[in-house]
C-alpha positions in Angstrom: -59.6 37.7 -39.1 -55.8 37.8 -39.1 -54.3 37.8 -42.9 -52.1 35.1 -42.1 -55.0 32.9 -41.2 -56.7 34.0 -44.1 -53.2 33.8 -46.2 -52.9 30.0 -45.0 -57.1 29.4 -45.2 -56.5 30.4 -49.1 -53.9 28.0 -49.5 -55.8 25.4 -48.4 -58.8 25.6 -50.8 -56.5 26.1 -53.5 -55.1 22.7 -52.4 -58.3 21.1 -52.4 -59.8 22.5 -55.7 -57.0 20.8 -57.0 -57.3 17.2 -55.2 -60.8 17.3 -56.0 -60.5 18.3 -59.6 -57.6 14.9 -59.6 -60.1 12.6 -58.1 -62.8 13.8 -60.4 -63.6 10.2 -63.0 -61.4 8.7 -61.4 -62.6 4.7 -60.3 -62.8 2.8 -57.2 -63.0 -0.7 -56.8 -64.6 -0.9 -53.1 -64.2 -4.4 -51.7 -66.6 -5.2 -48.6 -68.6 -7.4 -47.1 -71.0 -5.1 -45.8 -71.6 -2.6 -48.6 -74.7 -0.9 -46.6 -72.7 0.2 -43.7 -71.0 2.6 -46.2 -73.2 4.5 -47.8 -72.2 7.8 -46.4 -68.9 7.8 -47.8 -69.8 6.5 -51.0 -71.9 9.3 -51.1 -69.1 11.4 -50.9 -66.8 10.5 -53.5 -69.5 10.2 -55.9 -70.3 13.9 -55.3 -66.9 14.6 -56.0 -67.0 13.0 -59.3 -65.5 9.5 -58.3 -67.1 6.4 -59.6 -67.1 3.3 -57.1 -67.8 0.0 -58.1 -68.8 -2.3 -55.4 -67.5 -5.9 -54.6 -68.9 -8.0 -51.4 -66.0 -10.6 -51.6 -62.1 -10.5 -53.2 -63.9 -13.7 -55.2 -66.6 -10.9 -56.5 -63.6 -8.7 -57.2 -61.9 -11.1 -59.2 -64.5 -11.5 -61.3 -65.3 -7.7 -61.7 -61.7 -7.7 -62.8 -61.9 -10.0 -65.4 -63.7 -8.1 -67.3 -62.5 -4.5 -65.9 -59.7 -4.1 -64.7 -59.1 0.1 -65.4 -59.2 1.3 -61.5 -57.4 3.9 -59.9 -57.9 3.3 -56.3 -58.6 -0.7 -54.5 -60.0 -0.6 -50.8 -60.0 -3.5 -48.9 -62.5 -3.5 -46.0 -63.1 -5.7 -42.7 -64.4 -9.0 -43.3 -66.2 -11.6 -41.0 -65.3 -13.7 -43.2 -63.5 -14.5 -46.3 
């Protein structure tokens, strides 16, 4: 392989240990309607160390936030309705 590949490859995993070791505890608050459709992803983040918390409305998020509201990261997905 050409060191500069190799050079640039290096660089790259660096930068990723080190997103990785920043997302690790952090917390999610996932709001969607269809929580089943993402189980892949959630998947994901959890094996990177991020915990999700899962609301099916912004009304069920509301009330998850009264009583926690220490999240790094909202998503918002698609809703049929809402």
């Amino acid at each position: 392989m050409d060191s500069i590949f190799l050079s640039l490859l290096g660089i790259a995993l660096k930068k990723m240990a080190q997103d990785v070791e920043y997302m690790n505890n952090s917390r999610i608050l996932w709001i969607d309607d269809n929580p089943h459709k993402l189980l892949g992803v959630r998947r994901l983040f959890r094996a990177l160390g991020v915990n999700i918390t899962m609301a099916i409305s912004s009304d069920h998020a509301y009330e998850i936030l009264q009583t926690d509201n220490d999240f790094d990261l909202f998503i918002r997905g698609s809703f049929s309705s809402d």
